[in-house]
C-alpha positions as CSV (number, residue, x, y, z in Angstrom):
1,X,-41.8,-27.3,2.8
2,X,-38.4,-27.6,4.5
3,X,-37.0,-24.8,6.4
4,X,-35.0,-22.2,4.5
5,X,-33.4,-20.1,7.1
6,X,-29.6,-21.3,8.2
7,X,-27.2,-19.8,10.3
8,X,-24.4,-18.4,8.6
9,X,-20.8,-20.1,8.7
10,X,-17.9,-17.8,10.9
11,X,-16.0,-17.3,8.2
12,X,-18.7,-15.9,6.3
13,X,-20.1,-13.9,9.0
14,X,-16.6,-12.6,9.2
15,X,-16.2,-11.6,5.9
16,X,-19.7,-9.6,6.0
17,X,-18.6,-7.4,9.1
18,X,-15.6,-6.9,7.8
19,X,-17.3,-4.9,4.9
20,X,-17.8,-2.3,7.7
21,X,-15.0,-2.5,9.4
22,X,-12.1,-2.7,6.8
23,X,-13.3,-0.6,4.1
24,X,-9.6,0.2,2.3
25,X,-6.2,-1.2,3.5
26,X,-6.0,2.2,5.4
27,X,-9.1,1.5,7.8
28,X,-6.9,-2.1,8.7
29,X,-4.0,0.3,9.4
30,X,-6.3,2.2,11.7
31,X,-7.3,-0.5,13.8
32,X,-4.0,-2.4,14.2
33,X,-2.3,0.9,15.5
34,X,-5.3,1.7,17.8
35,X,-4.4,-1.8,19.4
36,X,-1.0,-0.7,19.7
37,X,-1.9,2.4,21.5
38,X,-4.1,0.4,23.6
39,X,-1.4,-1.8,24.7
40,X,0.5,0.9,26.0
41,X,3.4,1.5,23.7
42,X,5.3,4.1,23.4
43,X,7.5,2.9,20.0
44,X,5.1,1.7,17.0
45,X,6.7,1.2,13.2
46,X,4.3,1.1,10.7
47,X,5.9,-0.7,7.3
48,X,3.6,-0.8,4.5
49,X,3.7,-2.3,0.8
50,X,2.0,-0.9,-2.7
51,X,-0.1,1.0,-0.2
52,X,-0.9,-1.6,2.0
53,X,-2.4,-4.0,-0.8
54,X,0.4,-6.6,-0.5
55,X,1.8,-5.9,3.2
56,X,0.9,-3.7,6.1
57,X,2.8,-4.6,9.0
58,X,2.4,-2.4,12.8
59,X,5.5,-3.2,15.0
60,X,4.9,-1.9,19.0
61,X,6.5,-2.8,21.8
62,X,3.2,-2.6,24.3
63,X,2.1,-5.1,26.9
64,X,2.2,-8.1,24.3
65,X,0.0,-11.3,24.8
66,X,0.3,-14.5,26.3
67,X,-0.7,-17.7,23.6
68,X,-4.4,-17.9,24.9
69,X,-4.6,-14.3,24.7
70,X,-2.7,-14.0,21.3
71,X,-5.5,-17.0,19.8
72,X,-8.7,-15.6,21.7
73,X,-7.7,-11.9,19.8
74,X,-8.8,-13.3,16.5
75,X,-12.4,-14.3,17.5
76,X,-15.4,-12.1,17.4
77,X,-16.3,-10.2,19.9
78,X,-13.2,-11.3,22.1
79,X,-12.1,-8.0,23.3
80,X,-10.0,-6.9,27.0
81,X,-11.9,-3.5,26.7
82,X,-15.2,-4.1,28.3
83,X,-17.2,-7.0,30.7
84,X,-20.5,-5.6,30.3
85,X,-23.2,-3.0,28.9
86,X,-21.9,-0.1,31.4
87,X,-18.8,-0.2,30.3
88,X,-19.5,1.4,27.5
89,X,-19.8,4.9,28.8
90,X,-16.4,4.8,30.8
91,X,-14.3,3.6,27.7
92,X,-11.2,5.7,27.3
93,X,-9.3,3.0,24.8
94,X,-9.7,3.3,21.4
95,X,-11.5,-0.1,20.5
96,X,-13.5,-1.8,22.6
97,X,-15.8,-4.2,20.1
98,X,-13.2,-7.0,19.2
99,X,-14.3,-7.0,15.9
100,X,-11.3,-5.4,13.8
101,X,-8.8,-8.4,14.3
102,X,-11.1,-11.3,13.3
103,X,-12.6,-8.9,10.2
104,X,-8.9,-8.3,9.0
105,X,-7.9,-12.3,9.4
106,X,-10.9,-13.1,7.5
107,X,-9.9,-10.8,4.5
108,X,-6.4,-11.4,4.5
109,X,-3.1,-14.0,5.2
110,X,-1.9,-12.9,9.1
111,X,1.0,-13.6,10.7
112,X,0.6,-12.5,14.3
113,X,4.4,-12.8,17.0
114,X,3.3,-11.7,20.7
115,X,5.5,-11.7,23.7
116,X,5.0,-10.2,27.0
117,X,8.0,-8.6,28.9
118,X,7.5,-11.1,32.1
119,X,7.8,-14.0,29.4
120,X,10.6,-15.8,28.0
121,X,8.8,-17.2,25.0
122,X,6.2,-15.6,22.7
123,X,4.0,-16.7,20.4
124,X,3.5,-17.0,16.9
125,X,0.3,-17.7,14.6
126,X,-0.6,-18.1,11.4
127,X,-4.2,-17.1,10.2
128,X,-5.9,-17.1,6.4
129,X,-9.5,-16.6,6.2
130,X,-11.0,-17.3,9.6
131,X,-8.6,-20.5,9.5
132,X,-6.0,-20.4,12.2
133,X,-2.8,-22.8,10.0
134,X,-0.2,-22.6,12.7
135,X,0.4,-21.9,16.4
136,X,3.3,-22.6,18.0
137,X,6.0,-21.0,20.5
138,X,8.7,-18.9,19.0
139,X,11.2,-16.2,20.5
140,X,10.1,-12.8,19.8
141,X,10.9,-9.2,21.0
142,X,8.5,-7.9,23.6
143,X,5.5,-6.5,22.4
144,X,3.6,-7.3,19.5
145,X,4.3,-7.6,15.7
146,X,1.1,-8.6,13.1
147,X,1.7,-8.8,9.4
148,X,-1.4,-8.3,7.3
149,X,-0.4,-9.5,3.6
150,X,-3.0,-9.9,0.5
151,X,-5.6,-8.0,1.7
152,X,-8.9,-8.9,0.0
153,X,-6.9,-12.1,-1.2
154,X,-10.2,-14.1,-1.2
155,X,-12.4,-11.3,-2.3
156,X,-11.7,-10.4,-5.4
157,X,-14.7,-8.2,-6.2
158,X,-13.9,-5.9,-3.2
159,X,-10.3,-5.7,-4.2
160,X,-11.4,-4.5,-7.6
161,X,-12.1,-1.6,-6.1
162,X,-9.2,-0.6,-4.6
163,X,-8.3,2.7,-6.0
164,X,-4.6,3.4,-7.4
165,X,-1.5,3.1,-5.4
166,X,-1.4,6.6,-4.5
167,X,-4.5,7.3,-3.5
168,X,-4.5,4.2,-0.9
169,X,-1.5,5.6,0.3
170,X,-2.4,8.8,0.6
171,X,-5.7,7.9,3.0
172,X,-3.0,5.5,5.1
173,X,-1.2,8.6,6.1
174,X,-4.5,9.9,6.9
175,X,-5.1,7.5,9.2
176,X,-1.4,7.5,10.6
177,X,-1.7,11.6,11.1
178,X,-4.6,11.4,13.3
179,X,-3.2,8.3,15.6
180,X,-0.3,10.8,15.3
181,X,-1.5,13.9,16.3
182,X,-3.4,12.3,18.9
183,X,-0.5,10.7,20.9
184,X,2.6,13.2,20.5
185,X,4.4,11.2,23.7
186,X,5.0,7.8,21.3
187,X,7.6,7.2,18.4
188,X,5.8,7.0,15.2
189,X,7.6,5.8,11.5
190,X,6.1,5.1,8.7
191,X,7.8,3.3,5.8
192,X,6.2,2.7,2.2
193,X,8.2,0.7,0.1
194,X,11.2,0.8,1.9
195,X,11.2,4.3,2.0
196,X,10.8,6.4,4.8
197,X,7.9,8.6,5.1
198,X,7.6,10.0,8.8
199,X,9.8,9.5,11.4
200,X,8.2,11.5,14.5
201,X,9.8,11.0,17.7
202,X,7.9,11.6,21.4
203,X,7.4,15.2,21.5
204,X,5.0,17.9,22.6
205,X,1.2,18.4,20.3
206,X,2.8,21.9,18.3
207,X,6.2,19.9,17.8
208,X,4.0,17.0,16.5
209,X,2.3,19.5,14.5
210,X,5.1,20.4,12.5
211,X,6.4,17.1,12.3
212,X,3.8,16.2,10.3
213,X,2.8,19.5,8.0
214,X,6.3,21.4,7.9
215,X,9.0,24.0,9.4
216,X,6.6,26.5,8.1
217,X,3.3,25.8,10.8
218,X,5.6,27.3,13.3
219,X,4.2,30.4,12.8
220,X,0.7,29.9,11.8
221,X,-0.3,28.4,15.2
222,X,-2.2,30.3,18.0
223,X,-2.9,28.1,21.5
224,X,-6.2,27.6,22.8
225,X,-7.0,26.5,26.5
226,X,-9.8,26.2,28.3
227,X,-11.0,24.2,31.5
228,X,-15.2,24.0,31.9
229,X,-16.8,22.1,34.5
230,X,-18.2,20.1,31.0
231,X,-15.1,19.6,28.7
232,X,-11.7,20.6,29.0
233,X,-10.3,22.1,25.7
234,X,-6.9,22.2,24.2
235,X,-4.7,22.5,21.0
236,X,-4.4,24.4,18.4
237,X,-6.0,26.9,15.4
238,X,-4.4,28.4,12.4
239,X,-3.9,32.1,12.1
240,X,-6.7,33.7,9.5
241,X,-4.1,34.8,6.9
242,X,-2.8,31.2,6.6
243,X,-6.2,29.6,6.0
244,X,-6.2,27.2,2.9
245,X,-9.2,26.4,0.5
246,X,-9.6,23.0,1.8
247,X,-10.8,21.5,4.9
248,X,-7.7,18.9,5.2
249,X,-5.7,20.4,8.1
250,X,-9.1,20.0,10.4
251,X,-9.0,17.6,13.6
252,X,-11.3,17.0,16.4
253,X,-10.4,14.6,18.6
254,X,-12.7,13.6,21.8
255,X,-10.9,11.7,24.3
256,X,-8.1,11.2,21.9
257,X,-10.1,10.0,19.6
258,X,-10.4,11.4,16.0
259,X,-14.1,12.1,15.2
260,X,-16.5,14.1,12.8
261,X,-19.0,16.9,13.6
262,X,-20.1,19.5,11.4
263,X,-21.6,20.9,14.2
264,X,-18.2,21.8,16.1
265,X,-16.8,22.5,13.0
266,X,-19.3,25.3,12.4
267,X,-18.0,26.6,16.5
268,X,-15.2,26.9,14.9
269,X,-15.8,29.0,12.1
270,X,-17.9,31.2,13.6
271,X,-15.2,32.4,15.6
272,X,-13.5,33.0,12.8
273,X,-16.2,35.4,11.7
274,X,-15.2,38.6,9.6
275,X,-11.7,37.2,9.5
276,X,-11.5,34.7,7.0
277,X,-10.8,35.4,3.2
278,X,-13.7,34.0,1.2
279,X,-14.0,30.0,0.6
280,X,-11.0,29.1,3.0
281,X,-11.2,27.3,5.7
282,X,-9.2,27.7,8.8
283,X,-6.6,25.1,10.3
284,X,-7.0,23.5,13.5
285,X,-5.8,20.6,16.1
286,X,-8.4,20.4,18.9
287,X,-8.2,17.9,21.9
288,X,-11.9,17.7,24.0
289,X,-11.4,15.4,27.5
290,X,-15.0,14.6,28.7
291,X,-16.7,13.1,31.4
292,X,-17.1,9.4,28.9
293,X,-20.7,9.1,31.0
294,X,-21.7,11.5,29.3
295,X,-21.0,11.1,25.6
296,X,-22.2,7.9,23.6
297,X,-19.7,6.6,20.6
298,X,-20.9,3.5,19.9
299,X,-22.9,5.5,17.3
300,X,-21.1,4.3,13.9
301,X,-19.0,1.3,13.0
302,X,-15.8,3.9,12.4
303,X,-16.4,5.1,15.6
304,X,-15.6,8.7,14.5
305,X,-19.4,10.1,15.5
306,X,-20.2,11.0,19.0
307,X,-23.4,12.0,20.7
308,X,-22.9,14.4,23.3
309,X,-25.7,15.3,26.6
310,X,-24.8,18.9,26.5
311,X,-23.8,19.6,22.9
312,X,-25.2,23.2,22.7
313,X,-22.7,24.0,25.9
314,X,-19.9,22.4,24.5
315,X,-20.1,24.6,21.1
316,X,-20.2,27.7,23.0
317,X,-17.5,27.0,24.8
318,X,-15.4,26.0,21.6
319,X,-16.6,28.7,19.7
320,X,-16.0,31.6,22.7
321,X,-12.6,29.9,23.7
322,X,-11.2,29.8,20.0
323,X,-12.2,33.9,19.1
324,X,-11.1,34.6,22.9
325,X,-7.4,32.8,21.4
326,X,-7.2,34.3,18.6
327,X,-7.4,38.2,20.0
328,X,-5.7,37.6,22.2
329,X,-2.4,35.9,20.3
330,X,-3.2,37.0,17.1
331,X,-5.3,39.3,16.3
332,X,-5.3,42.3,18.8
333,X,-1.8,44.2,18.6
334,X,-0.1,45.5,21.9
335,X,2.0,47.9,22.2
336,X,4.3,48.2,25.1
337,X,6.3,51.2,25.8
338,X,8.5,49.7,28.7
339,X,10.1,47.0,26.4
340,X,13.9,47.1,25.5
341,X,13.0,47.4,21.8
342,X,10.6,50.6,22.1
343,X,10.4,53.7,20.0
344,X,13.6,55.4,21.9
345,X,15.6,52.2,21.8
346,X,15.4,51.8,17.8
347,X,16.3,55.0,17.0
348,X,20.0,55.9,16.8
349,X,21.9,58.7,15.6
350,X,24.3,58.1,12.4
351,X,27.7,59.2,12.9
352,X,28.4,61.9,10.5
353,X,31.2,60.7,9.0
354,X,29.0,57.8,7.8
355,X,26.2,59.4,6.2
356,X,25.9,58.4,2.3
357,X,25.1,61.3,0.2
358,X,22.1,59.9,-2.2
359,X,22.4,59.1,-5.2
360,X,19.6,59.8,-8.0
361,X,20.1,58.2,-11.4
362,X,18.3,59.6,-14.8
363,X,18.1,59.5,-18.4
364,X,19.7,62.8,-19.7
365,X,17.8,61.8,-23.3
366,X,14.3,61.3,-21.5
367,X,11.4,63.8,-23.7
368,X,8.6,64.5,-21.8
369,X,6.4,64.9,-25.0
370,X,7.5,62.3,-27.0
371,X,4.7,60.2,-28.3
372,X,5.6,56.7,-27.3
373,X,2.7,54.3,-26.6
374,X,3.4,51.8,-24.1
375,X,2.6,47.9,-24.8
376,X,1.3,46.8,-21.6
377,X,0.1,42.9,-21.8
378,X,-1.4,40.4,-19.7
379,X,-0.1,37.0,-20.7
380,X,-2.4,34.8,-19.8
381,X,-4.8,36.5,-22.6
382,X,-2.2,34.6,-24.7
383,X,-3.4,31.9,-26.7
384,X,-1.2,28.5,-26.1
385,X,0.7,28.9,-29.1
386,X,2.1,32.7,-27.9
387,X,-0.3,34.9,-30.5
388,X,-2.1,37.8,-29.2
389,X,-4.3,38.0,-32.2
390,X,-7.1,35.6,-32.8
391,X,-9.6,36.0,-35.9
392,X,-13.1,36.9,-34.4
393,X,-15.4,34.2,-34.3
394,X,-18.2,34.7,-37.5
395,X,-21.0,33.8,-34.9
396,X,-19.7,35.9,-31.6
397,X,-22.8,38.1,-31.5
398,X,-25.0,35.4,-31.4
399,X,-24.2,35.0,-27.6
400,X,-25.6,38.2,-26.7
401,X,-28.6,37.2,-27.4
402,X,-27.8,33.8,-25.5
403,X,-27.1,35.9,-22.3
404,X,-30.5,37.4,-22.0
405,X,-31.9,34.9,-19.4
406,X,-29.7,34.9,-16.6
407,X,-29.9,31.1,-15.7
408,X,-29.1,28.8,-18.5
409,X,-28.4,24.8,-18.4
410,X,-26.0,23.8,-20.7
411,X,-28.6,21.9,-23.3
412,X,-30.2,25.3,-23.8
413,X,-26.7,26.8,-24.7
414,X,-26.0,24.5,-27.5
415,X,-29.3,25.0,-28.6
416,X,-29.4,28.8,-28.6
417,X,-26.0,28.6,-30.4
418,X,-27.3,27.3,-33.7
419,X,-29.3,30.6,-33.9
420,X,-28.8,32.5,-37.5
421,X,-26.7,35.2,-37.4
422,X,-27.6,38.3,-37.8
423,X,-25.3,39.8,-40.8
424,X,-25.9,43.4,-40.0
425,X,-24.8,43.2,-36.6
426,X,-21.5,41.2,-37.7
427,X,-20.8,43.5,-40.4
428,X,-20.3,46.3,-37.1
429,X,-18.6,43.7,-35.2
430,X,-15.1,45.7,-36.6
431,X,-16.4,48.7,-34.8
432,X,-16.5,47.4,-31.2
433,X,-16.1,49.3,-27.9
434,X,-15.3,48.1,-24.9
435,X,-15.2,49.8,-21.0
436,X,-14.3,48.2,-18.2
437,X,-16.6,48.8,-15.2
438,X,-14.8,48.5,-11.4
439,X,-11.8,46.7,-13.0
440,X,-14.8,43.6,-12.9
441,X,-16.6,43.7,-15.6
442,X,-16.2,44.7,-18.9
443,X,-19.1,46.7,-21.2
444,X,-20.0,46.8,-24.8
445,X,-22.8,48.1,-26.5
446,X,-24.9,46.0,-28.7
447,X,-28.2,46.3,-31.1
448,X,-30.9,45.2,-28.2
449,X,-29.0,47.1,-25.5
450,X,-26.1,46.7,-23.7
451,X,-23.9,43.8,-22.3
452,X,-21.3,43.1,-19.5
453,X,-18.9,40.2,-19.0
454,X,-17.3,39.3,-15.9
455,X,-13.6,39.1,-16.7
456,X,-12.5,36.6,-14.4
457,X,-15.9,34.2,-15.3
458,X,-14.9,34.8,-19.0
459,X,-10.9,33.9,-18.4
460,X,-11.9,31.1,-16.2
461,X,-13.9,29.7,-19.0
462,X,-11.2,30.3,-21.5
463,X,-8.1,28.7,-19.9
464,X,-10.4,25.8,-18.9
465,X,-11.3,24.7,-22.3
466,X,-8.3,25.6,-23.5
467,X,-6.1,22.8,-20.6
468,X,-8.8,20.4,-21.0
469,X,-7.9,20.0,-24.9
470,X,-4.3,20.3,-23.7
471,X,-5.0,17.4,-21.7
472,X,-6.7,14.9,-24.2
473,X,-3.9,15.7,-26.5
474,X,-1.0,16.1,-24.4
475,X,-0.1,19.5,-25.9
476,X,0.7,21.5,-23.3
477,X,4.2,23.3,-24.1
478,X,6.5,24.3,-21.0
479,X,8.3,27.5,-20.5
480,X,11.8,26.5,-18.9
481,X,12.5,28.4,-15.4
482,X,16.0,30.0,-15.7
483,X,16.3,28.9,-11.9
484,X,14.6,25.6,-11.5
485,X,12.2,25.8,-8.0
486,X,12.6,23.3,-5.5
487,X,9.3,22.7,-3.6
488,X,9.4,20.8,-0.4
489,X,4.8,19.5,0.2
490,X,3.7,17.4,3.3
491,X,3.4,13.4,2.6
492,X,-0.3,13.6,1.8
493,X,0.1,16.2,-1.0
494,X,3.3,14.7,-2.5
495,X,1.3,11.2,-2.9
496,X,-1.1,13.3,-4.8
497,X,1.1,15.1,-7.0
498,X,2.6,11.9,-7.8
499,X,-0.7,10.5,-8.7
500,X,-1.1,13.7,-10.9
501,X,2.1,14.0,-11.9
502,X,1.3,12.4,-16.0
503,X,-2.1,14.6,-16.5
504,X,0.4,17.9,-14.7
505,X,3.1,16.9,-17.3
506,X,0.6,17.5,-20.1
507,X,-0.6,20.6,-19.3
508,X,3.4,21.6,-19.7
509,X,4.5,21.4,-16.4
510,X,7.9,19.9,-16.1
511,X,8.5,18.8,-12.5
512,X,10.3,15.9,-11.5
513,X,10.9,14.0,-7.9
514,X,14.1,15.5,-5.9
515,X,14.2,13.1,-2.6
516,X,11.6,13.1,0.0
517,X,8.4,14.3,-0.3
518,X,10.4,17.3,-2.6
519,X,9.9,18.1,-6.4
520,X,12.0,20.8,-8.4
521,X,9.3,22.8,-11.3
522,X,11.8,23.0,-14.1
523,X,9.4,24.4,-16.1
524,X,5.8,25.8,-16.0
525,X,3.1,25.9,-19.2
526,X,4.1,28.6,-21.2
527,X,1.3,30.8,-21.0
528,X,1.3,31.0,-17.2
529,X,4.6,32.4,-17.0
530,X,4.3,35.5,-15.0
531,X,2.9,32.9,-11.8
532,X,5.4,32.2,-8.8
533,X,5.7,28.0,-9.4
534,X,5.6,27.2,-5.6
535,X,2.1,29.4,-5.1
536,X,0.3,27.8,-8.9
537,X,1.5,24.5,-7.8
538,X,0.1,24.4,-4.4
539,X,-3.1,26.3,-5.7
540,X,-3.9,23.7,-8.0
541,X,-3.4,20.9,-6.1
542,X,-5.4,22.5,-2.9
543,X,-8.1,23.3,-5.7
544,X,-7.7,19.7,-6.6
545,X,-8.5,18.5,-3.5
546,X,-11.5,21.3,-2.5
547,X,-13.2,19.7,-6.0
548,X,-12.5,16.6,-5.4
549,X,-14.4,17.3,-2.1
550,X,-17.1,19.0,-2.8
551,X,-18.2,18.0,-6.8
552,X,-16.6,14.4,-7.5
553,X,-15.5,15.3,-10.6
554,X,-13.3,13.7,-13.2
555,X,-9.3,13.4,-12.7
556,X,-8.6,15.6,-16.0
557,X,-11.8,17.6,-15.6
558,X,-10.7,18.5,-11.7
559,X,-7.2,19.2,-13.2
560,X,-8.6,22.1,-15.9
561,X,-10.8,23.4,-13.3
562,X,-8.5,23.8,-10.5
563,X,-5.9,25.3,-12.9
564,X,-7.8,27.7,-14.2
565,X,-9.6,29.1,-11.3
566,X,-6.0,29.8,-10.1
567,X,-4.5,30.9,-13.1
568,X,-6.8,33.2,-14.5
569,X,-6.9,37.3,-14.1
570,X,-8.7,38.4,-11.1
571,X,-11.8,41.2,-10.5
572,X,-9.8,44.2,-10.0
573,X,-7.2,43.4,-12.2
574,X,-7.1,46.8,-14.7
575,X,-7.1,45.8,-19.1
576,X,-6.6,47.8,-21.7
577,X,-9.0,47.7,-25.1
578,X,-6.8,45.3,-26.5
579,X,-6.7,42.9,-23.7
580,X,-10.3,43.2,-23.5
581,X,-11.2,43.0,-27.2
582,X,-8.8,39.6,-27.2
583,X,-10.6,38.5,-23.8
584,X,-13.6,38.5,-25.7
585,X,-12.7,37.1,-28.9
586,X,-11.3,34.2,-27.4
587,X,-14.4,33.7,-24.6
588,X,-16.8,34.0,-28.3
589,X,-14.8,31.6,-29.5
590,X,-15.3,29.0,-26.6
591,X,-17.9,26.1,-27.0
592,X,-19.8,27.0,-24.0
593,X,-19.0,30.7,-23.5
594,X,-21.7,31.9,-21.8
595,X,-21.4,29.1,-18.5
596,X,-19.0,30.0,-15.7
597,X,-16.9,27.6,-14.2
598,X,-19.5,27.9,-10.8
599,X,-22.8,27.3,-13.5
600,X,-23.9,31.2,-13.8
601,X,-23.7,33.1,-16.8
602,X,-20.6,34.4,-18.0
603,X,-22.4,37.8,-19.6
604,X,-25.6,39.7,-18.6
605,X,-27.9,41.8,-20.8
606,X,-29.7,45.0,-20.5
607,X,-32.3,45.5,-23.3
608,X,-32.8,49.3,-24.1
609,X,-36.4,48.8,-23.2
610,X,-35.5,47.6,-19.9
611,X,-33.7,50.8,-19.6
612,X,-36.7,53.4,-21.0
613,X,-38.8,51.3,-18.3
614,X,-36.1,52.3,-15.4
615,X,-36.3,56.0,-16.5
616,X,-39.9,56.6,-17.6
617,X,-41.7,55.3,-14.1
């Protein structure tokens, strides 16, 4: 029997690591600015093409590379980082494996000009698969310049599952905001499609900051500092009332290096303890400089996990150094009687020629007993035609019984649905009453007992069927704002609305794009009209995102879900019989009324025998 084991070709070998290393034309945008940094520039352009898929080109003017150097950079495991073994805990560069240039010439046509500054000439080479087509001396700016075009050219498979345009894009300025954030002292641009998307010149780490997120992060941002004879600890944290319901605006960086670590994260939010609103999470920019002996990050072939010596030192010190930060700048008040702007100093007389005499206005045909009922609405209980009146479902009672266990998978709904109904009970259905208990829940009394409904659970699961049908027919009708909104997002979140923008649309949004990364809301869906556009429109997409996260759900699906989470009436929010007799009228008439939006049940019941049982022990 002959032998069957071969050694594998480059080229192929190339192709197989670069499954690792260049996941998505964002991960190749990644490594060729890491080399940039590496090579000591302070200027690096970043020009990209339908989201990298046709062109992704990194501009910098670092140390460059002679011809040998320029050729050897394309070969595995060629790399100017390290010599030997030990050198791997004293790396301070970003790469240091020499695997990410001959990965990306494997998958892709590169062009590659190099010159150093002592040099007159440069160089210039031509690479396609492994297979270097052209090198030869050409004049060149100082610095380097590598074109990456076709990525995935010659595999077709992996380029199948490139996601949409937008989405690509949106994980390239990923990428480009941590390189970003973690060098404020070089020039960054990024162009897509020969338009501009950041242009961040050398500043200081808060100035970066709101570069990148908006005008509006000057105020949100409290300094922390701290120097340990383990880390040193710098940057930034978010204020509490400014936290968001996603975990986007979260960097750790180790050495300047952008990593992951659920276990600093959770140092973090511990000392945020007691002062976060529920589900949000905090922002925050943190810079650790450590000893490199002592950490390890040749863990992961992203090379954003690190294993530390002293990990449980280095989350106390995080975790005391943020909550010391925040009383300190935030949350602690002081009062200081000695300022310029104290008590004394703000109060000043009024000349008495220029006091105003008030002025009370008032209806000289007001009656104090005439009998005028007021007709106080909520308009989301609106259906999405306007009506306030829907005809009550013939099978609506039939969920009470549905409610009596208090876990319920979805198959056991439908099945419980097709119960018979009982025609004595409907024949009272007329007579209903309903209380509301703590502005929360509301109460009715039925044949076995008593029920309650949480409100927001039951509007949640209203509005949520009600957009998802919008969305698979494309009915969703607009209200027109009288003063169209302008609404100015951060790149990230204006990639995504434009990948959202169709599925928005048909849920009766009517926004359209108004110059960079801003969108004026013309109109909103018509029963949401009583919502502030810019807060529902940032809602949903930060609800998009959060979902997205955490339960991989459908485009359209996400879209219902996020909108009406946001748009729905809160605990606490005060309704009147007829609101609640058309809440529940409209939750009866839902397919799957009795599952909340978060998998409990929408309503509870209370048999009267579980009430004798509570009173007779």
């Amino acid at each position: 029997m002959s032998d069957i084991i071969q050694l594998l070709p480059d080229s192929v070998a190339n192709q197989i690591a670069a499954g690792e290393v260049v996941q998505r034309p964002a991960s190749a945008v990644k490594e060729l600015i890491e080399n940039a940094i590496d090579a000591g520039a302070d200027k690096i352009q970043l020009i990209v093409k339908d989201a990298g898929k046709s062109l992704i080109q990194v501009i910098d003017n670092g140390c460059g590379m002679s011809g040998t150097d320029a050729r050897m950079s394309f070969e595995r495991h060629a790399t100017s980082k390290i010599k030997r073994a030990e050198d791997l805990f004293a790396i301070r560069t970003m790469g240091f494996r020499g695997e990410a240039m001959a990965s990306i010439a494997a998958i892709a046509q590169v062009e590659l000009k190099t010159r150093r500054h002592e040099d007159e000439l440069g160089t210039q080479i031509f690479i396609e698969a492994s297979e270097v087509l052209k090198q030869e001396a050409c004049s060149a700016n100082a610095g380097t310049s590598i074109s990456v075009k076709n990525l995935f050219y010659n595999i077709p498979a992996r380029r199948n599952f490139l996601k949409s345009n937008p989405v690509e894009m949106r994980h390239i300025i990923d990428e480009f905001q941590r390189v970003s954030l973690a060098h404020p002292e070089v020039f960054f641009t990024l162009h897509h499609d020969g338009q501009e998307v950041y242009h961040l010149p050398a500043t200081t780490l808060k100035q970066r900051i709101i570069h990148l997120f908006g005008n509006n992060y000057n105020q949100r941002l409290v300094p922390v500092e701290e120097d340990t004879t383990i880390i040193n600890l710098r940057g930034f944290v978010g204020k509490p009332e400014f936290a968001r319901r996603t975990r986007g605006e979260q960097f750790f960086f180790v050495n300047n290096r952008f990593i992951r670590d659920a276990y600093l994260n959770h140092a973090v939010l511990t000392a945020f303890e007691e002062l976060l609103p529920d589900d949000t999470f905090p922002l925050y920019v943190l810079f650790i400089d450590i000893d490199p002996s002592k950490i390890d990050i040749n863990v992961h072939p992203t090379k954003t996990e690190i294993k530390y010596q002293d990990e449980k030192a280095i989350y106390a010190i995080i975790r005391s150094a943020v909550k010391r930060s925040l009383g300190r700048y935030n949350i602690t008040p002081s009062l200081d009687f000695d300022q310029e702007n104290s008590i004394e100093h703000l109060i000043t007389p009024t000349p008495f020629d220029q006091i105003v005499a008030p002025v009370i206005a008032f209806n000289p045909d007001f009656n104090p007993f005439a009998d005028k009922k007021t007709d106080r609405e909520i308009p989301f209980l609106r259906d999405s035609g306007g009506s306030r009146s829907n005809p009550i479902p013939k099978n609506w009672d039939t969920l009470y019984e549905i409610s009596k266990k208090d876990t319920i998978t979805q198959q056991e709904i439908h099945a419980e649905e097709t119960l018979a109904v009982n025609e004595q009970e409907i024949a009272k259905s007329s007579d209903r009453q309903f209380f509301q208990v703590h502005n929360r829940f509301i109460m009715s009394q039925i044949k076995s007992g008593f029920m309650l409904i949480s409100q927001q659970a039951a509007h949640e699961r209203i509005l949520y069927e009600r957009f998802l049908q919008q969305l698979q027919n494309h009915s969703g009708v607009s209200q027109q704002s009288l003063f169209p909104q302008s609404l100015t997002l951060n790149s990230s979140d204006f990639e995504l609305l434009k990948e959202l923008l169709p599925d928005i649309r048909a849920l009766g949004f009517d926004i359209r794009e108004f110059g960079k990364n801003t969108v004026v809301v013309e109109g909103i869906p018509a029963d949401l009209n009583n919502v502030g556009e810019h807060e529902l429109l940032e809602h949903l997409l930060e609800g998009f995102k959060n979902n997205l996260a955490i339960l991989k759900l459908d485009k359209r699906d996400n879209l219902a879900r996020s909108l009406a989470r946001n748009a729905a009436i809160k605990a606490g929010t005060k309704l009147s019989s007829e609101e609640m007799n058309l809440l529940t009228d409209q939750l009866f008439a839902c397919q799957m009324p009795n599952l909340a939006l978060n998998g409990k049940p929408v309503i509870t019941t209370f048999t009267l025998n579980e009430l004798l049982e509570r009173f007779e022990k």
